[in-house]
N, C-alpha and C positions, 0 to 999 in steps of 0.2 A: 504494500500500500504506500510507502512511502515515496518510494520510486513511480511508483503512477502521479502522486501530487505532485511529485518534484516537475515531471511530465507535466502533468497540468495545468501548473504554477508557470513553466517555460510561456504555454499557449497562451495563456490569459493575459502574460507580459507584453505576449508578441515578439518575444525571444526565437517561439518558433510561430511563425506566421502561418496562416489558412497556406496549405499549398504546399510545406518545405515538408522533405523530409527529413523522417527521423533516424541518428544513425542506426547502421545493421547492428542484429542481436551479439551479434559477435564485438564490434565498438563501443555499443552501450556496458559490456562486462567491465569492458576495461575503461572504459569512463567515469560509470560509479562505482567500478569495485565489486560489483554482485556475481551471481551468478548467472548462467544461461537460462533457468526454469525461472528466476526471478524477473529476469529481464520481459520473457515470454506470460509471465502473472501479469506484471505490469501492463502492458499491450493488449492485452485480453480485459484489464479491466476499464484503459483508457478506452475500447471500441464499446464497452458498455454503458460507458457514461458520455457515447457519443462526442468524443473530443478528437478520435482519429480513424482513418478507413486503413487496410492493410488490402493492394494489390497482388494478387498471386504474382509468383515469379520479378515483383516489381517495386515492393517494399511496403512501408506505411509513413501515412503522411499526415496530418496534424489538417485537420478540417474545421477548426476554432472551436471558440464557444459557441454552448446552447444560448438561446435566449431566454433570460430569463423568465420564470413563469409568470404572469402576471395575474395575481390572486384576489384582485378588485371586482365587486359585484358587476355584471354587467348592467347597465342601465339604456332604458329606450327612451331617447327626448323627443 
C-alpha cells in the first residue's frame, strides 16, 4: 500500500502526468527498494482505484485522477 500512495501521490502532483509512463516492474524494484510481487500489489491496486491503465506487451501509464465525487443534493430550479 504504500508504494501505490507513493504512486499516487507522484499522479496527483503531476510528477507523473495523464499519459507518462510508469517505470518497468523491474526499475521500480530498484527504485524503491521492494520487491517484484510488491511492485506488481502496487499496480494492481493503483488500476483499482482507477489512477492507471496497464497495456499488454506495452507497459502502464498513469491516466490521472478520479474526479472527485460530488456529494451535494441534487436540486431542480
Amino acid at each position: 500500500m504504500k508504494l501505490a500512495d507513493a504512486i499516487a501521490t507522484d499522479i496527483a502532483s503531476g510528477k507523473l502526468p495523464q499519459g507518462a509512463a510508469l517505470p518497468g516492474e523491474r526499475a521500480m524494484t530498484d527504485l524503491y527498494s521492494v520487491s517484484i510481487g510488491t511492485v506488481r500489489r502496487a499496480v494492481v491496486e493503483l488500476r483499482k482505484r482507477g489512477l492507471v491503465a496497464t497495456l499488454p506487451a506495452k507497459g502502464t501509464y498513469a491516466i490521472g485522477m478520479p474526479e472527485p465525487a460530488d456529494d451535494r443534493p441534487k436540486t431542480s430550479e
